[in-house]
Biotite code that builds the C-alpha atoms (Angstrom):
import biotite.structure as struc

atoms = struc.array([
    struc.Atom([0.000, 0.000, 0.000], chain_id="A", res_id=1, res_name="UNK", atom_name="CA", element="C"),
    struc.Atom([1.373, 3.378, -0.792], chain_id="A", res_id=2, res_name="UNK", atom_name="CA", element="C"),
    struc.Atom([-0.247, 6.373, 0.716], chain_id="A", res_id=3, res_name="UNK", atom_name="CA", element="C"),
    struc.Atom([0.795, 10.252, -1.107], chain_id="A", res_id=4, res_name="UNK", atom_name="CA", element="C"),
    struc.Atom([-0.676, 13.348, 0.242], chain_id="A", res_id=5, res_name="UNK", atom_name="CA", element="C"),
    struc.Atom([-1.666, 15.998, -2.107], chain_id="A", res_id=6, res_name="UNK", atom_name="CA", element="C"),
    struc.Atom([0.940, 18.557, -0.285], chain_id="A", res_id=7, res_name="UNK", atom_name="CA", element="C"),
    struc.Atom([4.188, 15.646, -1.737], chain_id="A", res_id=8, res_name="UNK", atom_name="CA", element="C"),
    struc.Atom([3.319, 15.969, -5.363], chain_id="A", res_id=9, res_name="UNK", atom_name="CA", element="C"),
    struc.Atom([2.210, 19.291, -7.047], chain_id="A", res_id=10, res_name="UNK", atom_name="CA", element="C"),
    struc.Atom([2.099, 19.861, -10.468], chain_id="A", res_id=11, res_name="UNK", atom_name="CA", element="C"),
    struc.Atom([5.112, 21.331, -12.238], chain_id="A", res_id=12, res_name="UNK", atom_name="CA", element="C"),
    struc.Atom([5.216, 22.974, -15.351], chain_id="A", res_id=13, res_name="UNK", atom_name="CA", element="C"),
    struc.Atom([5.657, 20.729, -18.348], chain_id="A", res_id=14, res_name="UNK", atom_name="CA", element="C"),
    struc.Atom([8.535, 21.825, -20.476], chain_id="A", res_id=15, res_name="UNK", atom_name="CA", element="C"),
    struc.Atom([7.203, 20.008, -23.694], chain_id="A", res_id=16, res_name="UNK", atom_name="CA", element="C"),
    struc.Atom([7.491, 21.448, -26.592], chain_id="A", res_id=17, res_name="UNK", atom_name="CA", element="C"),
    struc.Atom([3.997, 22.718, -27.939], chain_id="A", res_id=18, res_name="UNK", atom_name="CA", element="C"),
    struc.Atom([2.880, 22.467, -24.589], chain_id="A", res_id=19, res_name="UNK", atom_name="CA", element="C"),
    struc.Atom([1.021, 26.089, -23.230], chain_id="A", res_id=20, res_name="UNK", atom_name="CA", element="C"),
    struc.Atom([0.005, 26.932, -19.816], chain_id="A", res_id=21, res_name="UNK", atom_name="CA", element="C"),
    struc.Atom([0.119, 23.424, -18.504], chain_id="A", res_id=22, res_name="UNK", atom_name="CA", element="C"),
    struc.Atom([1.236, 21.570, -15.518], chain_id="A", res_id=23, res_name="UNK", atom_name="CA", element="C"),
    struc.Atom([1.924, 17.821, -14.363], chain_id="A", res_id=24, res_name="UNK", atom_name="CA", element="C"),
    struc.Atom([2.071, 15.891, -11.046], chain_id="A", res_id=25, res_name="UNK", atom_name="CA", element="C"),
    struc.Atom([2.995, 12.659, -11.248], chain_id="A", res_id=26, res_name="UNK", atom_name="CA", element="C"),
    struc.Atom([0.908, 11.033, -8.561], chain_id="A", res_id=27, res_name="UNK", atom_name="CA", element="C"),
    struc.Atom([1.420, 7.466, -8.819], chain_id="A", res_id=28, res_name="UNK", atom_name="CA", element="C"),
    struc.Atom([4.569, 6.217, -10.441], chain_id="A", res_id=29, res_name="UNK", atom_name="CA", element="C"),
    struc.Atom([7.095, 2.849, -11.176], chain_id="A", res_id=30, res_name="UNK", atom_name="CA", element="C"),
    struc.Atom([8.537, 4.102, -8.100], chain_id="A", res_id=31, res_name="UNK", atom_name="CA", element="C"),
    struc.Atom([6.037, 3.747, -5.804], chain_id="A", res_id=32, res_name="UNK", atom_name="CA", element="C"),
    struc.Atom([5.709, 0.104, -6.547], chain_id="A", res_id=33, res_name="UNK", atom_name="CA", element="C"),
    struc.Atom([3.077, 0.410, -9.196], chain_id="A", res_id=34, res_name="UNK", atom_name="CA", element="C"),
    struc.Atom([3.224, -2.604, -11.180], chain_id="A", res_id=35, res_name="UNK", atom_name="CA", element="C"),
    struc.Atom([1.476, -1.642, -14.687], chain_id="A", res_id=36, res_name="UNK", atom_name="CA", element="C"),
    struc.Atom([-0.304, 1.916, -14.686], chain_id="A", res_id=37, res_name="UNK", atom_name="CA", element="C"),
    struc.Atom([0.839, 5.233, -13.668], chain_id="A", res_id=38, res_name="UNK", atom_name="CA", element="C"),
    struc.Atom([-1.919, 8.194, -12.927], chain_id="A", res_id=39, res_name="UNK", atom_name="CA", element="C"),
    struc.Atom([-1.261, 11.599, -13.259], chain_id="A", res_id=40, res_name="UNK", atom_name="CA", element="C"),
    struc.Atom([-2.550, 14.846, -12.398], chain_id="A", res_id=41, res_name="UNK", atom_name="CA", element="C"),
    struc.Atom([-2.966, 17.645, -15.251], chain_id="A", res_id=42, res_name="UNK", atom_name="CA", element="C"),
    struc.Atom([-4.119, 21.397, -15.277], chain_id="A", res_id=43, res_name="UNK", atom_name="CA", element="C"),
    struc.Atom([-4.268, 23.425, -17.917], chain_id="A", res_id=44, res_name="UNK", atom_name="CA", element="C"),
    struc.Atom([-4.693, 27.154, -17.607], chain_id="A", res_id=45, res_name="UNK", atom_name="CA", element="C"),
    struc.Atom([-7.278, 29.132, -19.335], chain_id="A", res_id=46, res_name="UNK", atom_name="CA", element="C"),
    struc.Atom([-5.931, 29.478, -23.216], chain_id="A", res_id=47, res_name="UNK", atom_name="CA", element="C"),
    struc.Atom([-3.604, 26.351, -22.893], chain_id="A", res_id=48, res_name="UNK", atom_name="CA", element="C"),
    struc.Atom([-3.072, 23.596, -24.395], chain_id="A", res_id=49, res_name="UNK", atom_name="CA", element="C"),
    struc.Atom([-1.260, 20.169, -24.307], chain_id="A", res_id=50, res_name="UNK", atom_name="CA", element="C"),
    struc.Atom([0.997, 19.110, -27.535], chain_id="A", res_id=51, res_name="UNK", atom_name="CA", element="C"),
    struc.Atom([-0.595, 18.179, -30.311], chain_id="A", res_id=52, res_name="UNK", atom_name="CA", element="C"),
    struc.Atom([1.057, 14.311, -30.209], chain_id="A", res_id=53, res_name="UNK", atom_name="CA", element="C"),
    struc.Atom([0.532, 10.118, -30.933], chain_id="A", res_id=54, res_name="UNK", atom_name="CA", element="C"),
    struc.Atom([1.412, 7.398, -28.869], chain_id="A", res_id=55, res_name="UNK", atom_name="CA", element="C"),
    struc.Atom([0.826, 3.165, -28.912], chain_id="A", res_id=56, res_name="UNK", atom_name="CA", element="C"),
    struc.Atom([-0.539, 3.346, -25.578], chain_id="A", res_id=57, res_name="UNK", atom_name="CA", element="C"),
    struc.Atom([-4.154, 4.193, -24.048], chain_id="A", res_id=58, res_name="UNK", atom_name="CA", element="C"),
    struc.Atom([-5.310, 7.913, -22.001], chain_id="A", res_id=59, res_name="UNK", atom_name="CA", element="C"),
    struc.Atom([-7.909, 6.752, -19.618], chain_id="A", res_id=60, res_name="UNK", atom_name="CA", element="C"),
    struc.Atom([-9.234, 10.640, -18.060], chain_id="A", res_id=61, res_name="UNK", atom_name="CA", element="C"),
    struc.Atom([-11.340, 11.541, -15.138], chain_id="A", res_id=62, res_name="UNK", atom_name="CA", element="C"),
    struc.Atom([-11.957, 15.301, -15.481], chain_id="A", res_id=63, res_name="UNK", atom_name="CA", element="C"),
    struc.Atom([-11.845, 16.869, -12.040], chain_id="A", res_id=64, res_name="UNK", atom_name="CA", element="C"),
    struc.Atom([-12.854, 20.736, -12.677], chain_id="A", res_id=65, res_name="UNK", atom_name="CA", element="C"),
    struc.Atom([-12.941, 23.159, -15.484], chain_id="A", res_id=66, res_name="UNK", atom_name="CA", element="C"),
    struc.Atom([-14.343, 23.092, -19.380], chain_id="A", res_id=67, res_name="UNK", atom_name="CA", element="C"),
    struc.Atom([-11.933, 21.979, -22.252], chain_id="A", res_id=68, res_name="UNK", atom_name="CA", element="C"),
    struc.Atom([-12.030, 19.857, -25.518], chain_id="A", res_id=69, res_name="UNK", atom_name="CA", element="C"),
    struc.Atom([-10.452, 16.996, -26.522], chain_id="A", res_id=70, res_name="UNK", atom_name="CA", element="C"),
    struc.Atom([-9.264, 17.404, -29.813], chain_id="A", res_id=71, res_name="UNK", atom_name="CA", element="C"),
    struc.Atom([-8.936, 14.371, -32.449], chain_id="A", res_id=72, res_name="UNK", atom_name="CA", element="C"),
    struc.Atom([-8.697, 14.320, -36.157], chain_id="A", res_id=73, res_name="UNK", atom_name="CA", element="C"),
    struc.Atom([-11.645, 15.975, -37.492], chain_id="A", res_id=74, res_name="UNK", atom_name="CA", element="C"),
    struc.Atom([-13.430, 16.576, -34.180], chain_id="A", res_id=75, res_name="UNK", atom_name="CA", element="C"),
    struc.Atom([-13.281, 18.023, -30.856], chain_id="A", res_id=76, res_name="UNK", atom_name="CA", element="C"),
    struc.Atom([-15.498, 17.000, -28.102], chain_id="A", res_id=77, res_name="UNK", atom_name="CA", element="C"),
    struc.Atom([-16.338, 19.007, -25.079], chain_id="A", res_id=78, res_name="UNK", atom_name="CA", element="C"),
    struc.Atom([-15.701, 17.688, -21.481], chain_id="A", res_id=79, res_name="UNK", atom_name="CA", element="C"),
    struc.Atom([-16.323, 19.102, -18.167], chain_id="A", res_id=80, res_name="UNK", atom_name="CA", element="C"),
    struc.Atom([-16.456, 17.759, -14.314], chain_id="A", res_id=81, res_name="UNK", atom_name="CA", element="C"),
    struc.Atom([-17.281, 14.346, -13.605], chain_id="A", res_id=82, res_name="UNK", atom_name="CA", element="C"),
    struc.Atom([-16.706, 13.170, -17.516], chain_id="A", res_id=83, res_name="UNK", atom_name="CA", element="C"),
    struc.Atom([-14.700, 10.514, -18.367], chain_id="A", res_id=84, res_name="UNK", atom_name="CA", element="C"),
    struc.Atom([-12.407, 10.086, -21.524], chain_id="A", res_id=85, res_name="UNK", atom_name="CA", element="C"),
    struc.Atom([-10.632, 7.595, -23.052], chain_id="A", res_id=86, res_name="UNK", atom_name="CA", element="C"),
    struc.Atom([-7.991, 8.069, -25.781], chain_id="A", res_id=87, res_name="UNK", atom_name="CA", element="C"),
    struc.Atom([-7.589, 5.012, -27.333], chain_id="A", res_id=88, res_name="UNK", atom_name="CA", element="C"),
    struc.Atom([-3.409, 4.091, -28.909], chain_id="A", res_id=89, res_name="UNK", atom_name="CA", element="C"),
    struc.Atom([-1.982, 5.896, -31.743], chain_id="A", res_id=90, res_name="UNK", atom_name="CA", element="C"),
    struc.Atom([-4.970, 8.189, -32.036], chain_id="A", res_id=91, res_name="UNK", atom_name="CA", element="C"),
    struc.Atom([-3.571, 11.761, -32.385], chain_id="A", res_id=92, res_name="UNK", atom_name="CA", element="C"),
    struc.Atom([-4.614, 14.215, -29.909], chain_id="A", res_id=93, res_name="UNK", atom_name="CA", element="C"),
    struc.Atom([-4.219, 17.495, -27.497], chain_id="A", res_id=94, res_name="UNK", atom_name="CA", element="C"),
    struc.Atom([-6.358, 18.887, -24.713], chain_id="A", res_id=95, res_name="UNK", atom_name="CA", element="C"),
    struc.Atom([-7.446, 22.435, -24.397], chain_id="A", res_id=96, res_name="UNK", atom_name="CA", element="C"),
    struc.Atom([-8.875, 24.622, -22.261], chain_id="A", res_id=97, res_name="UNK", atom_name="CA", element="C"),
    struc.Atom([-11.923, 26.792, -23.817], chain_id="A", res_id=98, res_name="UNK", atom_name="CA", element="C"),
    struc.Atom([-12.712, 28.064, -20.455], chain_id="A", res_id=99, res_name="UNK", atom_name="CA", element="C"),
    struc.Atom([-12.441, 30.936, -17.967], chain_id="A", res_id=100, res_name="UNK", atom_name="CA", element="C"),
    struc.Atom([-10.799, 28.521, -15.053], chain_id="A", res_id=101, res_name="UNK", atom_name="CA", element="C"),
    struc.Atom([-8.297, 25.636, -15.168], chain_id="A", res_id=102, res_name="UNK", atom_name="CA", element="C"),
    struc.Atom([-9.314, 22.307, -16.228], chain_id="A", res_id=103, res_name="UNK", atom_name="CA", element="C"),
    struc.Atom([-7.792, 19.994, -14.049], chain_id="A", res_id=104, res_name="UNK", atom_name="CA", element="C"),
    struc.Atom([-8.033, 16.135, -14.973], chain_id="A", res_id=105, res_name="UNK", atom_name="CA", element="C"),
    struc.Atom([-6.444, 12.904, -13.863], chain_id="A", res_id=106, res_name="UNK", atom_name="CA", element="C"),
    struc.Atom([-4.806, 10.554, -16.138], chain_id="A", res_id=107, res_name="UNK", atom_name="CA", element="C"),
    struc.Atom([-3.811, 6.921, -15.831], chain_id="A", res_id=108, res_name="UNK", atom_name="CA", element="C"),
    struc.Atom([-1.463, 5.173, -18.565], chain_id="A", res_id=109, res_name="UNK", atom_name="CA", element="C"),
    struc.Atom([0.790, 2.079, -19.126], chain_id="A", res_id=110, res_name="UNK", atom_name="CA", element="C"),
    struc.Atom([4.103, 2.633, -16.965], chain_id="A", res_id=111, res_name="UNK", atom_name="CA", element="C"),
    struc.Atom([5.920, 2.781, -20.321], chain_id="A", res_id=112, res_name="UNK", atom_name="CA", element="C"),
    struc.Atom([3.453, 5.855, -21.429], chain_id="A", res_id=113, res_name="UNK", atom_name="CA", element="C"),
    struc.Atom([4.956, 7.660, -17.970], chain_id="A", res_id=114, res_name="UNK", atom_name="CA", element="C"),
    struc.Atom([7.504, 9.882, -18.905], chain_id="A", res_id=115, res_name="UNK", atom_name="CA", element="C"),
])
């Protein structure tokens, strides 16, 4: 069992390329004995905007607060509080907030998709 208070792990800017206004806090990790899935903690300011980017592994997303979109090839589909979101492998993406207030969300992905 591994027990992390909010107060060890705040989110730090992510210094991605094509990344705007965003930060990351890597709640659950390889190194605190988790054995397949990692889940992190995202917020995007209002205006921002992850990198527009592919990958062969799954997003599964529980937003937490705040309006955005999750944009996909030809489409972008709206998410608020309490929705859940699941980007399936190699299917390009990037998450933005449309909003006046952060959108904070959690996401969990393979250990090899935590880097």
């Amino acid at each position: 069992m591994k027990h992390v208070p909010k107060t060890e792990r705040t989110p730090q800017p992510v210094g991605v390329e094509g990344a705007n206004g965003v930060k990351m806090a890597g709640l659950i990790r390889d190194t605190d004995g988790a054995p397949t899935a990692a889940m992190r903690l995202f917020e995007i300011e209002p205006g921002g905007n992850t990198p527009w980017h592919t990958h062969d592994w799954e997003h599964v997303i529980y937003v937490v607060s705040g309006r955005g979109g999750l944009v996909t090839e030809g489409r972008e589909t709206e998410f608020g509080p309490g929705d859940s979101l699941l980007v399936e492998p190699s299917e390009e993406h990037n998450f933005v907030n449309r909003g006046d207030e952060p959108v904070s969300f959690l996401c969990v992905v393979p250990l090899r998709g935590d880097g």
